[in-house]
Each structure stands twice: as structure tokens, then as C-alpha cells.
C-alpha positions in Angstrom: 46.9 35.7 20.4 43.7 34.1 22.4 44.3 33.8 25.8 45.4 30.9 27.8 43.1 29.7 30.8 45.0 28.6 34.2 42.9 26.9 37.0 44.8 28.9 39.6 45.1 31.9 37.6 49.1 31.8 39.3 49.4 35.5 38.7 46.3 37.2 39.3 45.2 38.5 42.6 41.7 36.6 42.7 40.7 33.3 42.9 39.8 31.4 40.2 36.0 31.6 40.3 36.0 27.8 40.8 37.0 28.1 44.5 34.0 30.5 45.0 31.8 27.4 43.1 33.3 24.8 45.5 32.3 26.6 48.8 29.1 27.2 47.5 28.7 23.4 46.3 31.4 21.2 47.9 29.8 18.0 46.7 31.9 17.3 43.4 32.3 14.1 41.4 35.6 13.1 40.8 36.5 11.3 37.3 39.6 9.4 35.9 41.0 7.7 33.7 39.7 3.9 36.3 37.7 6.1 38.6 34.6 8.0 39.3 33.2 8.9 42.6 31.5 11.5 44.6 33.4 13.8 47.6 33.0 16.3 49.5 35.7 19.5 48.3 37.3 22.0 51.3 39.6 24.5 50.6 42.7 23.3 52.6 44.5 25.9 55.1 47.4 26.3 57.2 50.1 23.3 57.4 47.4 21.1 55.6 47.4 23.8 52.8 51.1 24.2 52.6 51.8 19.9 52.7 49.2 19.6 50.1 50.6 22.3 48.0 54.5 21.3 48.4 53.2 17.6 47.2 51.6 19.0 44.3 54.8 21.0 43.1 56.9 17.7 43.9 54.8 16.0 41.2 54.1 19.3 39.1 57.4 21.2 39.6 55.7 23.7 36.9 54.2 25.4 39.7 56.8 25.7 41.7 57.4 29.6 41.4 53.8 30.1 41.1 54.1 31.6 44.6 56.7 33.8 43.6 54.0 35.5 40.8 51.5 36.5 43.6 50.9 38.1 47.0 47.8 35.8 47.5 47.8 32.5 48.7 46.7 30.1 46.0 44.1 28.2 46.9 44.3 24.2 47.1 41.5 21.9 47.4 41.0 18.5 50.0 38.7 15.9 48.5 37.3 13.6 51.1 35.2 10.6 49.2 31.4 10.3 49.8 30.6 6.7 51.3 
């Protein structure tokens, strides 16, 4: 059975090397399905880690025992747009 990739790696204890990427070059461009810009990535913390997070389980409730499957603090990123 191949494996299957997750972003957050929600069980591992490490990072997904993409956080380690994003420190080291926190100018990202951001593309959807209407938009594309440039913005500068931060790796949120304290209450500005934990409201991002609880918003992304409120429209992802997948992930909401990921926290349960760890003992490290999954990582979440803040993009602020370039310009």
C-alpha cells in the first residue's frame, strides 16, 4: 500500500519540512481558483496560533483530533499580502 502524504504530518513528532522551508523563505505566492498574489508567510503562535487553528477545524472538522495524535504543537501559518 503506498503511502499517503499529509501537510501536517498530524501524527508525527516533526514538522513537516515545509515549515522549515517557510522560515527560511517566507515570501510565498499564493494561488486560487480567482486569485494569485505574493505574501509574506509566519508561523503563527500563542492565542494567534490557537484562533487560527480552531477556525481552520471549524471549516475542516477533519482535523479536529489531530491534536489528540501528537504531543507537538502543529504548526499553522499567517499570510500577510505583499503590496
Amino acid at each position: 500500500m503506498a503511502s499517503r502524504k499529509r501537510p501536517s504530518k498530524s501524527d508525527s513528532a516533526d514538522d513537516p519540512a515545509w515549515i522549515a522551508n517557510l522560515v527560511a523563505n517566507p515570501i510565498v505566492t499564493v494561488e486560487t481558483d480567482h486569485l494569485k498574489f505574493q505574501a509574506t508567510a509566519a508561523v503563527a503562535e500563542g492565542a494567534d496560533r490557537e484562533a487560527l487553528w480552531d477556525r481552520h477545524v471549524a471549516e475542516h472538522p477533519q482535523f479536529a483530533d489531530y491534536l489528540s495524535k501528537t504531543d507537538r504543537v502543529i504548526p499553522v501559518a499567517r499570510l500577510k499580502p505583499l503590496g
